[in-house]
LUMMARTOR-838761 format. One line per 2 residues: their letters; for each residue x, y, z of N, C-alpha, C, O, CB. Coordinates in Angstrom, 1 decimal. Each point is the difference from the previous one (the first is absolute). Last residue first. Glycine has a CB too. Example, Ala and Ser with C-alpha at 12.3 -4.5 7.8 and 13.67 -1.06 7.14 Angstrom:
% LUMMARTOR-838761
SA	12.8/-2.2/7.1/0.9/1.1/0.0/-0.8/1.1/0.8/0.5/1.1/0.1/0.7/-1.7/-2.3 | -0.9/-5.1/2.1/-0.9/1.2/0.0/0.9/1.2/0.0/1.0/0.0/0.7/-2.9/-1.2/0.5 .
% end
This chain:
% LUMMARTOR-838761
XX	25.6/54.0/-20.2/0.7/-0.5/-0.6/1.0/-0.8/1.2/0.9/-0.7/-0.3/-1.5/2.3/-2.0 | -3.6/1.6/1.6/0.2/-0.8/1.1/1.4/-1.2/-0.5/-0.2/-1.1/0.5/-2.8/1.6/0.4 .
XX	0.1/1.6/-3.8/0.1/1.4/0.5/1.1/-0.4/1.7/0.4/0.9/0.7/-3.4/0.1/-2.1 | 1.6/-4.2/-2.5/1.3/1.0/0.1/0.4/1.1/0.8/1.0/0.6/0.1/-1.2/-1.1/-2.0 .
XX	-3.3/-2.5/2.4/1.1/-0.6/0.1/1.0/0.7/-0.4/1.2/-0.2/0.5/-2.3/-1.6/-0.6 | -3.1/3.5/0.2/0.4/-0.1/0.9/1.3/-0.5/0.2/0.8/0.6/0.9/-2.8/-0.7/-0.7 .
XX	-0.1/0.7/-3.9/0.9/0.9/0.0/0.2/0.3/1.6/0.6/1.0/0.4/-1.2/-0.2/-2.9 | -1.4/-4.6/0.2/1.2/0.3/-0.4/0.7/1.2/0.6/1.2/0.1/0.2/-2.0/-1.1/-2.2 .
XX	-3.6/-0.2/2.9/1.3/-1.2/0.4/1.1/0.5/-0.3/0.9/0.1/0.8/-1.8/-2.0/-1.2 | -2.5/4.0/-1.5/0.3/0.5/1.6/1.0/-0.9/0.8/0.8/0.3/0.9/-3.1/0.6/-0.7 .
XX	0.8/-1.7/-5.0/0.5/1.8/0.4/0.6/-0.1/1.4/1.1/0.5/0.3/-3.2/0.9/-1.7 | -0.5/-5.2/0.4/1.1/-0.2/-0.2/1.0/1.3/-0.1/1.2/-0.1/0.3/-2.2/-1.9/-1.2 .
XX	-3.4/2.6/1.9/0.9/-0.8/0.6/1.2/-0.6/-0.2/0.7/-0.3/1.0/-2.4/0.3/-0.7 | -1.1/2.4/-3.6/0.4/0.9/0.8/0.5/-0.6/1.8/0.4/0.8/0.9/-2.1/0.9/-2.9 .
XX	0.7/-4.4/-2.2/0.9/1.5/-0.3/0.8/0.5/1.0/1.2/0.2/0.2/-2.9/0.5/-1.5 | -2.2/-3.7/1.9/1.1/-0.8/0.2/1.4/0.8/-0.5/1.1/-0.2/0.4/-2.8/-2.1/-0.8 .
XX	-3.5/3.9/2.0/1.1/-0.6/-0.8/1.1/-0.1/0.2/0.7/0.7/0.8/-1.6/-0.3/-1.8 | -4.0/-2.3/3.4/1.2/0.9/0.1/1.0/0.4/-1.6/0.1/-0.9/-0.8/0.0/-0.4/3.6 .
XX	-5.2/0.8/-2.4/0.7/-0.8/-0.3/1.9/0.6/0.6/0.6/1.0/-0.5/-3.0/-1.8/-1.7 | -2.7/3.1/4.0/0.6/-0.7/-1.4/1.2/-0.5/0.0/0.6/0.5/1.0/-1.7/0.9/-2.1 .
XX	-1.2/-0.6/5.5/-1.1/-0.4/-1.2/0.1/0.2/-1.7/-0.8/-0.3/-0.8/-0.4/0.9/2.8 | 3.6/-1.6/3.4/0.0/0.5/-1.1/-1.0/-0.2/-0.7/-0.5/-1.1/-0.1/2.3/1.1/0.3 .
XX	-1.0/-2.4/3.9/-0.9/1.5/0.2/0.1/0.6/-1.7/-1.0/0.3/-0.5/1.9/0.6/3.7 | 1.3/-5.1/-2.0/-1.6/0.0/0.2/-0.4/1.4/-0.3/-1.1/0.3/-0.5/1.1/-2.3/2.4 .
XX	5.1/2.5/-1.4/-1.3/-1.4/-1.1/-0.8/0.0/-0.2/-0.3/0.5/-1.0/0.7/-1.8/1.4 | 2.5/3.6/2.8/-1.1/0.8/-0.7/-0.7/-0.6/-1.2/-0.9/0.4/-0.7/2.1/1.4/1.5 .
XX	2.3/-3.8/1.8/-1.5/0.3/1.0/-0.4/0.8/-0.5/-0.9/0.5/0.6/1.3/-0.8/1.4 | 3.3/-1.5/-4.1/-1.0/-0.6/-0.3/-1.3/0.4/1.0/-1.2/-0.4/0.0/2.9/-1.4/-1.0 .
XX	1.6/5.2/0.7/-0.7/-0.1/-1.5/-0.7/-1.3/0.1/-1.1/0.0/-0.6/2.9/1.3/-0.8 | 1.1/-0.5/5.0/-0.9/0.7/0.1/-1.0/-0.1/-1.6/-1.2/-0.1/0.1/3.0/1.6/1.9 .
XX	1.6/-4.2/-1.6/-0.6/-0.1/1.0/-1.3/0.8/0.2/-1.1/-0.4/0.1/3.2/-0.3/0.7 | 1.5/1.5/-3.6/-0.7/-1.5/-0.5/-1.0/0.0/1.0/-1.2/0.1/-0.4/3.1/-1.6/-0.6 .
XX	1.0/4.8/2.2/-0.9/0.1/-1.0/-0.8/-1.0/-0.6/-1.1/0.1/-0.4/2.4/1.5/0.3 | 1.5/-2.1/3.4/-0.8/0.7/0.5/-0.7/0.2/-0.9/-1.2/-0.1/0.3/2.3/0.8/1.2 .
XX	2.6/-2.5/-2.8/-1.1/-0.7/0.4/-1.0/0.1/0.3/-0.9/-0.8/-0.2/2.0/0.2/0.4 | 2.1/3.3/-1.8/-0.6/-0.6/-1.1/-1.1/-1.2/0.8/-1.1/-0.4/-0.4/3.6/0.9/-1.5 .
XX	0.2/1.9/4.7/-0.5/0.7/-0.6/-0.8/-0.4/-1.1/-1.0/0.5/-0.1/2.5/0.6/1.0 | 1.9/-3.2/1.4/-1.2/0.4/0.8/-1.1/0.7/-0.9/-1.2/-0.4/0.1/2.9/0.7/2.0 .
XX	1.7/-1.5/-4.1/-0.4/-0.9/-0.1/-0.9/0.4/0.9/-1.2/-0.3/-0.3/2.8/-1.0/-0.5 | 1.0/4.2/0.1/-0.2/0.1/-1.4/-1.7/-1.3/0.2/-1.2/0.2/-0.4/4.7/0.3/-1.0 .
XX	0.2/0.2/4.5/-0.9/1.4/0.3/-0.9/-0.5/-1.6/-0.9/0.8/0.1/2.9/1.7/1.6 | 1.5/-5.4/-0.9/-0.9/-0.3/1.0/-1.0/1.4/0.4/-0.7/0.0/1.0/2.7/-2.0/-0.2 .
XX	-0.3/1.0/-5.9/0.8/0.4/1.4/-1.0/-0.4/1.1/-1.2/-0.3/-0.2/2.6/2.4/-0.8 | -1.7/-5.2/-3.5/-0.5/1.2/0.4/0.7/0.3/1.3/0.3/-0.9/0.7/-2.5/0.7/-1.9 .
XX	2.1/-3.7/-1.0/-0.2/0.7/-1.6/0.1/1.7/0.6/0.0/0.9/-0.7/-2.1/-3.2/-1.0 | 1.6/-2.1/5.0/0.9/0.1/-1.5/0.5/0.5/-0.6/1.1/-0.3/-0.5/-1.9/-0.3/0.3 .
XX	-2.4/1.6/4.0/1.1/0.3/-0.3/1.3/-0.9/-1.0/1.2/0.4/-0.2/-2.4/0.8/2.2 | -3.4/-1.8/-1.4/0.2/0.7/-0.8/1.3/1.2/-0.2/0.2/0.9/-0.8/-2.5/-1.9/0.9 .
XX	1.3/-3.0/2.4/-0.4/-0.4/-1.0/0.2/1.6/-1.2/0.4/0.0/-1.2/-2.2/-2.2/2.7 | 1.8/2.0/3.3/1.2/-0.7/-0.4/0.0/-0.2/-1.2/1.2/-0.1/-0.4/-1.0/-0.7/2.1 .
XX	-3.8/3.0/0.2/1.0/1.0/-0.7/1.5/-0.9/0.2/1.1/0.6/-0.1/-2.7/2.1/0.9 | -2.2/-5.4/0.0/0.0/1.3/-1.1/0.5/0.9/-0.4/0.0/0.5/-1.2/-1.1/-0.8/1.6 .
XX	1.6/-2.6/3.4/0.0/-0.5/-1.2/-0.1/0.9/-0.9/1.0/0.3/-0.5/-1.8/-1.9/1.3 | 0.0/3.6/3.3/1.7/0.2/-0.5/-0.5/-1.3/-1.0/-0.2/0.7/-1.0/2.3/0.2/3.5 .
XX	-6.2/0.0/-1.4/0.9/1.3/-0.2/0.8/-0.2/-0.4/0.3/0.4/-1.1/-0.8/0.6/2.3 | -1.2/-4.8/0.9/-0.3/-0.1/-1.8/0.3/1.2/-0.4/0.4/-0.1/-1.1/-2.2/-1.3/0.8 .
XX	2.0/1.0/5.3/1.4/-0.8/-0.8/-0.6/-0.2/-1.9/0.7/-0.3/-1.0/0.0/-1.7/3.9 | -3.6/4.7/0.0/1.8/0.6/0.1/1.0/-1.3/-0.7/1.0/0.0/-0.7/-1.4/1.7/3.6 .
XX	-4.4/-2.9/-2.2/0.6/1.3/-0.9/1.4/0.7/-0.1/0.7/0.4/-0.9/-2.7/0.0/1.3 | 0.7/-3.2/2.6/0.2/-1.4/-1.5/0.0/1.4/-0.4/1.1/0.5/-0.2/-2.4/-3.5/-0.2 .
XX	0.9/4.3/4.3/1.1/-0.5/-0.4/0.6/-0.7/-1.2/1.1/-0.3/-0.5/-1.6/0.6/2.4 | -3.4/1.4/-0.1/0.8/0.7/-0.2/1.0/-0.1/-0.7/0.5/0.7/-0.8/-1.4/-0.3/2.1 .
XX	-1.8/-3.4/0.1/-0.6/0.3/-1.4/0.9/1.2/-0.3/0.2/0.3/-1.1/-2.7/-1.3/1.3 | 2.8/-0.7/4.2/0.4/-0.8/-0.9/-0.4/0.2/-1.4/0.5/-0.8/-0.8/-0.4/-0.4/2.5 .
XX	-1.6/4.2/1.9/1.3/0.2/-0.4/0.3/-1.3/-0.5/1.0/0.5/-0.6/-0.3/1.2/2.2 | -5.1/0.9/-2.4/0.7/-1.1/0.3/1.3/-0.7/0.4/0.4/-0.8/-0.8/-1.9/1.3/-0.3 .
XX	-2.0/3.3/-0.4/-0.1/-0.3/1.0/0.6/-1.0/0.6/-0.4/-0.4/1.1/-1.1/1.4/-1.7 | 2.4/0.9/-3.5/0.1/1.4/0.5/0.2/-0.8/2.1/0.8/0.2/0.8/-2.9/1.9/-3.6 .
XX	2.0/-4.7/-0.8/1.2/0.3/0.2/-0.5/0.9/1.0/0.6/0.0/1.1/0.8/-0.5/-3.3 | -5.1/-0.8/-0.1/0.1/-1.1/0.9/1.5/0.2/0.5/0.2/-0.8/0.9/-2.1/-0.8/-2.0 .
XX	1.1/4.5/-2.7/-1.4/0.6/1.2/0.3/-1.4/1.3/-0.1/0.5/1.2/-2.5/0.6/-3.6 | 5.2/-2.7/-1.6/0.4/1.8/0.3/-0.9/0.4/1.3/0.6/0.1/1.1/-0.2/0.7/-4.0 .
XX	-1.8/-4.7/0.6/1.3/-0.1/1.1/0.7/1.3/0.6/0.4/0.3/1.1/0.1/-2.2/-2.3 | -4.3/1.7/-1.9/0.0/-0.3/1.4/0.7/-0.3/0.9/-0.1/0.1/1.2/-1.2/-0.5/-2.0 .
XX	2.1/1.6/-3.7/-0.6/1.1/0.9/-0.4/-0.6/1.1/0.0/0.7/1.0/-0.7/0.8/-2.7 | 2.0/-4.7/-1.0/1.2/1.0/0.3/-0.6/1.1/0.8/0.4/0.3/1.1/1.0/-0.7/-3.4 .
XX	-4.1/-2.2/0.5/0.8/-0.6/1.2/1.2/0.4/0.6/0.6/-0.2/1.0/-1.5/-1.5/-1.8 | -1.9/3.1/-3.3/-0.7/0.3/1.1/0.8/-0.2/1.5/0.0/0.6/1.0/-2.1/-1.1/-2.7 .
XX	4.2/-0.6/-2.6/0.3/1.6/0.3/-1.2/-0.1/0.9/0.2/1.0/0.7/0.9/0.3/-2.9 | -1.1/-5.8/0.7/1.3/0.2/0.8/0.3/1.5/0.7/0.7/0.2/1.0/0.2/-1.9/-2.8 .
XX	-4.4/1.1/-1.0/-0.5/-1.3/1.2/1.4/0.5/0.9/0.0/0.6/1.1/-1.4/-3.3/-2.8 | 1.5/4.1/-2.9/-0.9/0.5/0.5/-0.4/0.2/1.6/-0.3/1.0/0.7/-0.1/-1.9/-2.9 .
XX	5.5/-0.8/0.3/-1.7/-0.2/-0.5/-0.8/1.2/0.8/0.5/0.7/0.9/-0.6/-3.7/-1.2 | 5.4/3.4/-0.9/-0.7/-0.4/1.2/-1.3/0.3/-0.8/-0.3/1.0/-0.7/2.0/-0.4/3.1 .
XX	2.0/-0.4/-4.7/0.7/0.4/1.4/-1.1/-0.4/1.1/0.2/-0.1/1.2/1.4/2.3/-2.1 | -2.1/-1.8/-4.2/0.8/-1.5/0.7/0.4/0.3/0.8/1.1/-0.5/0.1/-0.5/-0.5/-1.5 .
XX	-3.4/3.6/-1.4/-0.6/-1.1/1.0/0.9/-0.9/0.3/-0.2/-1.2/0.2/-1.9/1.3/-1.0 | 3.0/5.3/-0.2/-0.6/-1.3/-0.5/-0.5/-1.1/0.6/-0.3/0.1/1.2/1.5/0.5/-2.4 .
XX	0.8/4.2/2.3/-0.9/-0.4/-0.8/-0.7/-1.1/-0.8/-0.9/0.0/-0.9/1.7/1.6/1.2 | 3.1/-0.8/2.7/-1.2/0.8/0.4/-1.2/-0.1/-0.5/-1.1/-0.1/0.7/2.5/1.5/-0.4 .
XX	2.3/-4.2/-1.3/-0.3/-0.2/1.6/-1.3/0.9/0.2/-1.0/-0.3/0.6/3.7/0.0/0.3 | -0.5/1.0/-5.0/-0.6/-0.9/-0.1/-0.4/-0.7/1.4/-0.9/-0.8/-0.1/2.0/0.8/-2.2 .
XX	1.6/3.4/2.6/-1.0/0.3/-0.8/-1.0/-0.8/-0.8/-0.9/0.6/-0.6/2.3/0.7/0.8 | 2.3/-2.5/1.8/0.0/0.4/1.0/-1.6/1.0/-0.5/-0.8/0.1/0.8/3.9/-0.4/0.1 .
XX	0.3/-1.8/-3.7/-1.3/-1.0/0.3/-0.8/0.5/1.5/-0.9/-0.7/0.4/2.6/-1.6/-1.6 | 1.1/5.5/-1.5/-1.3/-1.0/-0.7/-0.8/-0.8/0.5/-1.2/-0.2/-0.2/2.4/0.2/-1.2 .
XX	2.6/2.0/3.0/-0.7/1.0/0.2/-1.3/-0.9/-0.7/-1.2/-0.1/0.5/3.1/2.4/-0.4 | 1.9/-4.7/0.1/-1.0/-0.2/1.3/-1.2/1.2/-0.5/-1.2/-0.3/0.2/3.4/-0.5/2.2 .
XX	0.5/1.0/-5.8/-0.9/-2.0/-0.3/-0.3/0.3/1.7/-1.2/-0.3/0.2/3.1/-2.2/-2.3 | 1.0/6.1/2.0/-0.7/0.1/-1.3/-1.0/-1.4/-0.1/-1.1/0.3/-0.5/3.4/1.3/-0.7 .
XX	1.7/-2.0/3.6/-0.8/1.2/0.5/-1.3/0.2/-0.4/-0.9/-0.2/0.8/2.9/1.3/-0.8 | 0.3/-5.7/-1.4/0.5/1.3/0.4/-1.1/0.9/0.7/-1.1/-0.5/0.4/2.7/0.5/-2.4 .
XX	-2.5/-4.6/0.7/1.4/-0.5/-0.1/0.4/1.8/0.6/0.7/-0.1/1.0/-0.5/-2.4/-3.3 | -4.4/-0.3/3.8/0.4/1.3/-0.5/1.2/-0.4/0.0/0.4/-0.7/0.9/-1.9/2.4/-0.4 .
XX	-1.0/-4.8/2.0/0.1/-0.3/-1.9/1.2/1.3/-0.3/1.2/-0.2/-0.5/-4.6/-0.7/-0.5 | 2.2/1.0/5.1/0.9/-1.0/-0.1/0.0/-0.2/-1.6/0.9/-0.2/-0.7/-1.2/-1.0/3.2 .
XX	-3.1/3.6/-0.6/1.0/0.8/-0.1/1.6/-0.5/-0.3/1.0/0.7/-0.2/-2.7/0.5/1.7 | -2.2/-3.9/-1.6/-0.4/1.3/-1.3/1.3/0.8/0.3/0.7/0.4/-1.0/-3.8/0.0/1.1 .
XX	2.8/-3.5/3.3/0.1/-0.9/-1.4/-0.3/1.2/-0.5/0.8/0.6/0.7/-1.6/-3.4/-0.6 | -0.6/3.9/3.4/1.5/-0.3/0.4/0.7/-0.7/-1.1/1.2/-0.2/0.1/-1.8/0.1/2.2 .
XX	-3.7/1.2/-1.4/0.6/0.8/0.0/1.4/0.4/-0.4/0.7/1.0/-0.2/-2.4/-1.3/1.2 | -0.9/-4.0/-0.3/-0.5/0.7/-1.2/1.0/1.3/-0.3/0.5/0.1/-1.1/-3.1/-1.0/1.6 .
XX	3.1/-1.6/3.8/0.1/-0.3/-0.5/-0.2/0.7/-1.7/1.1/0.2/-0.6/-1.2/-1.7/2.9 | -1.7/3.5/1.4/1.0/0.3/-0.1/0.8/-0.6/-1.5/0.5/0.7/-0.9/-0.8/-0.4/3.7 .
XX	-4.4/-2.0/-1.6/0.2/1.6/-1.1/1.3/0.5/0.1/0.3/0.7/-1.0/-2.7/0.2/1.4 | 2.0/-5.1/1.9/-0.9/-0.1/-1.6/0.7/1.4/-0.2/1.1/0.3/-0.6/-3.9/-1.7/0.6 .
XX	3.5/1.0/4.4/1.0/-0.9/-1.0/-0.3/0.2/-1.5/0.9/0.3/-0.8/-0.8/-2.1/2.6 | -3.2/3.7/1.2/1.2/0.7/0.2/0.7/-0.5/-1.0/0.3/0.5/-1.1/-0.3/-0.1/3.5 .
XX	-3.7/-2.3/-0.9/-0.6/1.4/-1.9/1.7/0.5/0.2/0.5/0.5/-1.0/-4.0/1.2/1.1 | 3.4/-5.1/3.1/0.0/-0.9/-0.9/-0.1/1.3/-1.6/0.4/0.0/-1.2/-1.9/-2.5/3.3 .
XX	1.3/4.2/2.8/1.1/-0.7/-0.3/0.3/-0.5/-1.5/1.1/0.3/-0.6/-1.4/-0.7/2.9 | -3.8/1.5/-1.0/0.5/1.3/-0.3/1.3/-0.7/-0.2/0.4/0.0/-1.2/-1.8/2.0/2.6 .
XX	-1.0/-5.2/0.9/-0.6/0.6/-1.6/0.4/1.0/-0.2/-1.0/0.4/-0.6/-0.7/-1.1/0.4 | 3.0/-0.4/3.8/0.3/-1.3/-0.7/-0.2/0.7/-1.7/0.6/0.3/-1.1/-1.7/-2.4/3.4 .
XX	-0.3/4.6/1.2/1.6/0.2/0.1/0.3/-1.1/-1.2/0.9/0.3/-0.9/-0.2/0.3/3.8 | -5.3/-1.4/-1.1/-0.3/1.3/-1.2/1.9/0.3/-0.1/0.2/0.0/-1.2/-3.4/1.6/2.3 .
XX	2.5/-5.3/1.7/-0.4/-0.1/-1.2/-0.1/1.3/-0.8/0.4/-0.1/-1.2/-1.4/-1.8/2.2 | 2.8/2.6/3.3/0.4/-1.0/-0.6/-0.2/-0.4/-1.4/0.9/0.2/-0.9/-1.1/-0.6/3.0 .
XX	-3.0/3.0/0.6/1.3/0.8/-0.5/1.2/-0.9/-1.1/0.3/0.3/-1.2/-0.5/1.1/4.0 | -3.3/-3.6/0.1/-0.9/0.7/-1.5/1.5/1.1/-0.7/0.5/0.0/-1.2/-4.0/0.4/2.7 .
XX	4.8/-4.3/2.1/-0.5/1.0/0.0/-0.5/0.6/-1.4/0.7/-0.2/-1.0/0.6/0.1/3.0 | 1.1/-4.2/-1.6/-0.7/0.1/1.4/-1.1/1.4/0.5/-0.9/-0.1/0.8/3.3/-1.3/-0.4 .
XX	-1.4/-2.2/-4.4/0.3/1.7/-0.2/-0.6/0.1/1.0/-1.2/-0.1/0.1/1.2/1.1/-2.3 | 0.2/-5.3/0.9/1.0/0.5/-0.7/0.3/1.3/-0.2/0.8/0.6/-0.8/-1.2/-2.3/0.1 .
XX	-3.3/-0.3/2.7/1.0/-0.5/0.7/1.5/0.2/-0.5/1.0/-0.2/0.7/-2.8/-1.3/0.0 | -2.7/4.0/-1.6/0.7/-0.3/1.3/1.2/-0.5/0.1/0.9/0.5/0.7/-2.8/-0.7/-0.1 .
XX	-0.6/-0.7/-4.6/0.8/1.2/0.1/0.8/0.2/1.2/1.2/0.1/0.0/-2.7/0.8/-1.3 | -1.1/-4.8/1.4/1.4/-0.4/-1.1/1.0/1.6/-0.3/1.3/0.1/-0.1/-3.1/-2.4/-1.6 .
XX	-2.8/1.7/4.1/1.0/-0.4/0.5/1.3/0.2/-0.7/1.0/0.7/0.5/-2.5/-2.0/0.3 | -2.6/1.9/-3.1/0.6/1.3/0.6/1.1/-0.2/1.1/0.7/1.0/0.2/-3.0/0.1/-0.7 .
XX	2.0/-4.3/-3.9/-0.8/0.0/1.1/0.4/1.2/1.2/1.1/0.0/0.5/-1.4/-2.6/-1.1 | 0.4/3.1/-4.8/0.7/-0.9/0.8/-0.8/0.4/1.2/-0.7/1.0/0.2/3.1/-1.4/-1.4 .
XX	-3.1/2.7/-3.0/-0.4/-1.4/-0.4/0.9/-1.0/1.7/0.2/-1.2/0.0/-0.2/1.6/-3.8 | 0.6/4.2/2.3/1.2/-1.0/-0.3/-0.4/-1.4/-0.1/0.6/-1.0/-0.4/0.8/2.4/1.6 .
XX	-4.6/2.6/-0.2/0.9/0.3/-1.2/0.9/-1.6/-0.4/-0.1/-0.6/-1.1/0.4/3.6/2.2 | -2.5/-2.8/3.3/-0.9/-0.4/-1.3/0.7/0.5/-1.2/-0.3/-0.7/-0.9/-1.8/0.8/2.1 .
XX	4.5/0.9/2.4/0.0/-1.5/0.0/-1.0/-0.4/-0.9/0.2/-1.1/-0.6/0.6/0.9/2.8 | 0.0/4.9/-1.2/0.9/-0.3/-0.7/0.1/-2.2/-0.5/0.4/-0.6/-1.0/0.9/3.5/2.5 .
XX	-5.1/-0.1/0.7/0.7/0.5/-1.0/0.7/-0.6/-1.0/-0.2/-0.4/-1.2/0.2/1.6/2.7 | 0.0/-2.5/3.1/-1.1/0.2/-0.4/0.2/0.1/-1.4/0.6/-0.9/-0.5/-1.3/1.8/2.5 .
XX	4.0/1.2/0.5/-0.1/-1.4/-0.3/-0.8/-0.5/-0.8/0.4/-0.2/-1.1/0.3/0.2/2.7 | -0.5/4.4/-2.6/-0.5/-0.6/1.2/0.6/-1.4/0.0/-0.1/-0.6/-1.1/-2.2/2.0/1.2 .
XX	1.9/4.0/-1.9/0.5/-1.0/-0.1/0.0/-1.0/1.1/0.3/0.4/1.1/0.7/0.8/-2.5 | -2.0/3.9/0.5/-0.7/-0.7/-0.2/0.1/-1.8/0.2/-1.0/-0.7/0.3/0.8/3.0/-1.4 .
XX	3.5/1.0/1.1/-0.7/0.3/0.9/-1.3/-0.8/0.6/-0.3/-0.4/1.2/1.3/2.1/-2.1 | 1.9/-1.2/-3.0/0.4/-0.6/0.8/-0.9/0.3/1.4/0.3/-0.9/0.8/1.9/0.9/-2.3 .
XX	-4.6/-0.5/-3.5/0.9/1.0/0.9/1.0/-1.0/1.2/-0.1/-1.3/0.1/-2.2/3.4/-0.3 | -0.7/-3.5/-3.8/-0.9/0.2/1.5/1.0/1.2/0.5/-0.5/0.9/0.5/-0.7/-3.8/0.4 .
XX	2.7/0.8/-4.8/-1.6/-0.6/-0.2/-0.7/1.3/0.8/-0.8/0.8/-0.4/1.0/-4.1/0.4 | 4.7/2.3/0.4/-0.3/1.0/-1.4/-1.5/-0.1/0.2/-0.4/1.2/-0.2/2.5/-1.7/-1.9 .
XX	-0.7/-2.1/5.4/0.4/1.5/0.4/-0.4/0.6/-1.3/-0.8/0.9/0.0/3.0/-1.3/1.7 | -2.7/-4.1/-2.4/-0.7/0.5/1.1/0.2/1.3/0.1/-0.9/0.7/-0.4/0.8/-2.7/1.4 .
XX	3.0/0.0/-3.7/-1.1/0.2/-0.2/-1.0/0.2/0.9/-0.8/0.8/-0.5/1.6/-1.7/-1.0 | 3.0/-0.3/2.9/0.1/1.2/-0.3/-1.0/0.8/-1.0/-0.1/1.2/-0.1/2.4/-1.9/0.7 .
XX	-1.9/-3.4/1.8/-0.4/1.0/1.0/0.0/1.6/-0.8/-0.4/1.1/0.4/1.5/-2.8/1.8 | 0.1/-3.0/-4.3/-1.6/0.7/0.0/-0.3/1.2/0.8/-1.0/0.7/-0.2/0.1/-2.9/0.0 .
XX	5.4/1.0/0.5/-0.3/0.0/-1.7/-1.6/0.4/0.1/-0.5/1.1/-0.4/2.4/-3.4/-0.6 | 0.0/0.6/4.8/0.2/1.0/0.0/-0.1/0.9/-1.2/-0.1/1.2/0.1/1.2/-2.1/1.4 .
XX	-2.5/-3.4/-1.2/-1.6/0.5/1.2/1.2/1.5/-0.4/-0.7/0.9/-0.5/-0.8/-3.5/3.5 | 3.9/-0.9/-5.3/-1.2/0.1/-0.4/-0.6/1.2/0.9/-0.4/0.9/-0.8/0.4/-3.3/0.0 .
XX	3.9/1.1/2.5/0.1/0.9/-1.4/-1.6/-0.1/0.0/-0.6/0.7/0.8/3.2/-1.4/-2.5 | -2.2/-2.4/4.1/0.3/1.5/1.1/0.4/1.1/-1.2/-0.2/1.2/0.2/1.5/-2.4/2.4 .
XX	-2.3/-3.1/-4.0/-1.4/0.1/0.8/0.5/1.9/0.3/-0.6/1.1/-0.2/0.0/-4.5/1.9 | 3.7/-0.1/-4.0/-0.4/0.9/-1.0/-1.0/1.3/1.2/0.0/1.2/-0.1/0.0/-3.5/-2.6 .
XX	-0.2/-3.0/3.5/1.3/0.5/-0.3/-0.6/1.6/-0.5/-1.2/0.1/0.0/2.7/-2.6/-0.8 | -4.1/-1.0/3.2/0.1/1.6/0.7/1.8/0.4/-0.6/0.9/0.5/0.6/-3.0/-0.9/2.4 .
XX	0.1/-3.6/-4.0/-1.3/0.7/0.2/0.9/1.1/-0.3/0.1/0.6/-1.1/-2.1/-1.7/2.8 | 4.9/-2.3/-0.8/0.1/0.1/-1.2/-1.4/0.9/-0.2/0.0/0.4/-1.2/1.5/-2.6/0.6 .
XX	-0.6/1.6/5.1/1.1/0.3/-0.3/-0.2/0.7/-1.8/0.2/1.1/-0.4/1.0/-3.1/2.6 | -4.4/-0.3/0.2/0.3/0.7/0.2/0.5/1.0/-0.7/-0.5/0.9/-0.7/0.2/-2.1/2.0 .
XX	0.8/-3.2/-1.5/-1.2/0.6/-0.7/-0.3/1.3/0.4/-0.7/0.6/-0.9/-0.2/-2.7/0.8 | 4.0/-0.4/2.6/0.6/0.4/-1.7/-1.1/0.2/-0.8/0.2/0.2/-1.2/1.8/-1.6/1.2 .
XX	-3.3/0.5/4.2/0.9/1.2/0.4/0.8/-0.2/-1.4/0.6/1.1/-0.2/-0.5/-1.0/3.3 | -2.9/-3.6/-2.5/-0.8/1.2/0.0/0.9/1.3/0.0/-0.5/1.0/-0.5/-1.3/-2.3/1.7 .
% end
């Protein structure tokens, strides 16, 4: 019985942190429940419990997990760039396109942001995907260049949702650029 177990519940603690994070995009963090999260995953509300002693736990899990994903992504576009010039691009392709982060993924981002404010472990996964990011884009960029360019990525995807025509891509890549030189 205890290797039946064992082979059930492979994958189990990814799984419920993976659904938790659909839960949060669905409902909010706030909103979010064991409960919730155990009919999402299809598993027995025990099974969350026992692999997430605390609701914090599970929702850290699931932020943890949008952390890896979307750093990861970030981190390959600016790793592709062979010069200055190919990051400013793909860094502009971060802003404006769909390969830096889904729909689903930019709500969860804002919830982690608003759940940092009250959190000091959520704080902290922020502060450690900050310096990713600007490890990433210091590649190609001074460590004033990179703060900066991120801040702006940053700030431009929290005005995502709110825009109501199409960013251009001209005049972002304008601004990349002339941050990075302005900041050499």
């Amino acid at each position: 019985m205890g290797s039946e177990r064992g082979s059930n519940d492979t994958g189990r603690r990814e799984l419920i942190a993976a659904t938790a994070l659909g839960v949060i995009i669905a409902h909010g963090v706030y909103r979010t429940t064991y409960r919730k999260i155990a009919e999402a995953a299809a598993v027995p509300l025990g099974s969350v419990t026992y692999y997430f002693k605390t609701l914090e736990d599970v929702v850290c899990s699931a932020f943890e997990g949008l952390m890896a994903t979307v750093s990861a992504r970030y981190a390959a576009a600016l790793d592709a760039a062979e010069d200055q010039s190919a990051a400013c691009d793909a860094v502009t392709e971060l802003v404006c396109g769909d390969s830096f982060a889904s729909e689903g993924e930019l709500v969860a981002i804002y919830e982690l942001y608003a759940f940092s404010n009250h959190n000091d472990r959520a704080h902290r996964l922020m502060a450690r995907w900050l310096a990713l990011s600007r490890v990433s884009l210091s590649r190609h960029f001074s460590v004033e260049a990179s703060q900066a360019i991120d801040a702006f990525v940053e700030g431009r995807l929290i005005h995502r949702p709110l825009e109501t025509v199409e960013l251009d891509r001209t005049a972002v890549r304008r601004a990349i650029t002339a941050i990075a030189l302005a900041l050499p």
